[in-house]
N, C-alpha and C positions, 0 to 999 in steps of 0.2 A: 539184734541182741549182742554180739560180738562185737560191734563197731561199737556199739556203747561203752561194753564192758573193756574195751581197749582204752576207750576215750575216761573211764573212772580209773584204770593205770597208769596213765600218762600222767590226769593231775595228782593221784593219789600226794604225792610231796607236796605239792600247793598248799593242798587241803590243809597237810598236818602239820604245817607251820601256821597256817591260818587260826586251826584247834589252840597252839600253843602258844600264838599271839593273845587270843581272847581268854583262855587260860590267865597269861600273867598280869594282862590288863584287868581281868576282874579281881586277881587276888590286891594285886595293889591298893585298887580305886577300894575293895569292901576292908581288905585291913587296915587301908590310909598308910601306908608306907612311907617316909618323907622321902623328899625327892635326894637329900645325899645318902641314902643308904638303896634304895632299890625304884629308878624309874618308870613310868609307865611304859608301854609302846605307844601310846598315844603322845607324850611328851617329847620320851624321844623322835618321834615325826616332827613333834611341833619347832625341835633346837634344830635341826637336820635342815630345814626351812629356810629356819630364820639366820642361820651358821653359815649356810652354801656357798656364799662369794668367799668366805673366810676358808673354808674347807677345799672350795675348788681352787686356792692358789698354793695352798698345800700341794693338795692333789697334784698340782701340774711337776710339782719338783718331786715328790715320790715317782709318778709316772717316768719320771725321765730316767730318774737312776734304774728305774725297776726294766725301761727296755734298754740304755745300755749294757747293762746285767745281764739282760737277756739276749743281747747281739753276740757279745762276747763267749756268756756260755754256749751259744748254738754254732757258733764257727771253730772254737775252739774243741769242742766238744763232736763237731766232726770228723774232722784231722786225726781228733785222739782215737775216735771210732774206729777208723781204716784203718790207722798205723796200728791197733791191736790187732783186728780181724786179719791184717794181711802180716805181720808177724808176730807170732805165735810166744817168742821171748818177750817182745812188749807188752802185753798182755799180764804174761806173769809175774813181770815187772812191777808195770802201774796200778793192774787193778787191785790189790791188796793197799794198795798208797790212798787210792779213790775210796775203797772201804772207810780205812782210818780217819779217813778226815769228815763221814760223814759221822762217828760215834762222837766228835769232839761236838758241844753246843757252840753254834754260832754268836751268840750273846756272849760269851768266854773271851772269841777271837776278836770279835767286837774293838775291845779297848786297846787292843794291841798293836790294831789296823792301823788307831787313830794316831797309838804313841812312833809309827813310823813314816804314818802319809797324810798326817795332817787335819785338821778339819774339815776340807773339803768336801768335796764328790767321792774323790775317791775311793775311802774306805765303805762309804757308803757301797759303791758298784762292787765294790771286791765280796762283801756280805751277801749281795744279791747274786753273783757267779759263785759263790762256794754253794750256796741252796739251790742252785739250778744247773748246775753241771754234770753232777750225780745222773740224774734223773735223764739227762737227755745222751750223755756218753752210755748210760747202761743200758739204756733200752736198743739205740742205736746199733751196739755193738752185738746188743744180742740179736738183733733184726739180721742183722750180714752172716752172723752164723749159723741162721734156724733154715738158708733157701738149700732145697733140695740138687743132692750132686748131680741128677739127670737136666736139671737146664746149664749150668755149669761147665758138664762132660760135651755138652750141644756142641757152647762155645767153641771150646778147646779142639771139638773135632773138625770144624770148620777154621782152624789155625789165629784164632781170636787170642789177644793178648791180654796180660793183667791187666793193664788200663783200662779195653774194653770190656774184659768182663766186669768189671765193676761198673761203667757206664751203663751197657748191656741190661744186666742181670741183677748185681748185687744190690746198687741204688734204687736203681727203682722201689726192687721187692724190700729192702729195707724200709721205705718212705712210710711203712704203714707207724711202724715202732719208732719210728722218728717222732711222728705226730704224736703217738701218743706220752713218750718222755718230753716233750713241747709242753703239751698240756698241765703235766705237773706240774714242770718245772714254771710254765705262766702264774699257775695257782699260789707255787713259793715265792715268787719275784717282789709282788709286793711288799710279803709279809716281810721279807730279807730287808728290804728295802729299810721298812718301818722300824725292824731290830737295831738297824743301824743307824740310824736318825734319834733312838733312843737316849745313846750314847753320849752323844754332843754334837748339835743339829742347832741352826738357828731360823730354820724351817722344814717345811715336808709334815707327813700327818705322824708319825712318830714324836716330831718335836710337840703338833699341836696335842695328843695324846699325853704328854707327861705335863706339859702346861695345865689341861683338862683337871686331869687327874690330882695334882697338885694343890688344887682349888676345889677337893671335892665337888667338882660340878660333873657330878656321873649323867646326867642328860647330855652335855658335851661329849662326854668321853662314849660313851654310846653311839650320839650321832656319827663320831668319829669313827667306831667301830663299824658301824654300818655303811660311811663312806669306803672305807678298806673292803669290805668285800663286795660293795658294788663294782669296785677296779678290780677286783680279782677273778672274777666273773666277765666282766666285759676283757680283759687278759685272754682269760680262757675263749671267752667266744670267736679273739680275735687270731686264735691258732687254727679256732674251726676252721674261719674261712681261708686262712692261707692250705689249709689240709684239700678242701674244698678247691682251689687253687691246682694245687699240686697233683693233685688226684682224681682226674675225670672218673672212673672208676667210685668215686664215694660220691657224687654227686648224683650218678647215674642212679643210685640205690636209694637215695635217700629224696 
């Protein structure tokens, strides 16, 4: 009975997307909704389909900005980590700076990227590290300061050096909070990605999104929508495994 009742928690969210799928597909099909004001879920499977070569070359160029974005944010964002945790003036420095710049909308900064670096890539990657640096400098940094001073005190009693306690002690027991600002931050990257492509993009799923959209063809623009969190999601799962990776410890449990 437990193993059951576990197994109806696990899918519980399955389920009630499944509910709200068949929900908007019967309101549609019995009120006849036309397809530029509100699609089916059936429809949109059916563009999603038929779109996929067109979407998955999208895809590949969102994909690309969204993990330079994310290499950037994650090495940079550990550097930033330490230099705050191991001095205490940096800290009060920059994080008030790292705040502010998360209250400004990214779609603001957007055009401004463009009017200094061009159409490229670039502004695109720069969109995707302002959404995902946050996340992975703040959790990080709070990981270094939450480990307890008795493994720390071990160190030091044993004539162990800043470097090594950070090797030691610090890193490791951070990795956990690493992981989990990874994970948000995988979840933004797309979407960063996509804001920026908005802008002025002569592909990536953002460009094909305002094309979509443009054309009143909301079956497209749905499919497209659908393809964006299927990357967002295979994002996140693919932090799982690097976590997985990095952490015999989480493996062991899971």
């Amino acid at each position: 009975m437990k193993h059951m009742k576990k197994k109806l928690f696990q899918a519980a969210p399955v389920l009630v997307v499944a509910v709200l799928l068949v929900f908007w597909e019967a309101v549609v099909q019995i009120a006849q909704i036309p397809l530029y004001v509100l699609p089916a879920p059936s429809d949109m499977l059916k563009t999603f389909v038929t779109e996929f070569p067109v979407l998955a070359g999208h895809a590949g160029i969102t994909v690309m900005e969204a993990f330079v974005g994310m290499g950037i944010s994650f090495v940079v964002g550990v550097l930033i980590g330490i230099l705050m945790d191991a001095l205490p003036l940096v800290r009060r420095c920059i994080y008030p700076i790292l705040v502010v710049t998360q209250t400004v909308p990214v779609i603001v900064l957007a055009p401004i990227f463009i009017i200094y670096m061009g159409f490229g890539y670039a502004p695109k990657i720069l969109t995707v590290v302002l959404m995902c640096f946050f996340p992975i400098v703040g959790s990080f940094s709070d990981g270094l300061g939450e480990i307890e001073d008795g493994y720390l005190n071990l160190v030091r009693t044993y004539g162990g050096s800043k470097l090594q306690l950070y090797r030691m002690v610090k890193l490791p027991s951070a990795m956990i909070s690493l992981i989990s600002g990874l994970k948000v931050a995988a979840t933004y990257s797309i979407s960063g990605a996509v804001v920026g492509e908005w802008i002025a993009s002569q592909s990536g799923l953002g460009y094909y999104l305002i094309r979509a959209k443009n054309g009143y063809m909301l079956d497209k623009v749905f499919a497209c929508v659908l393809m964006i969190i299927l990357l967002s999601l295979l994002m996140n799962g693919a932090v799982k495994l690097f976590g997985y990776a990095v952490l015999p410890s989480k493996r062991r449990r899971n």
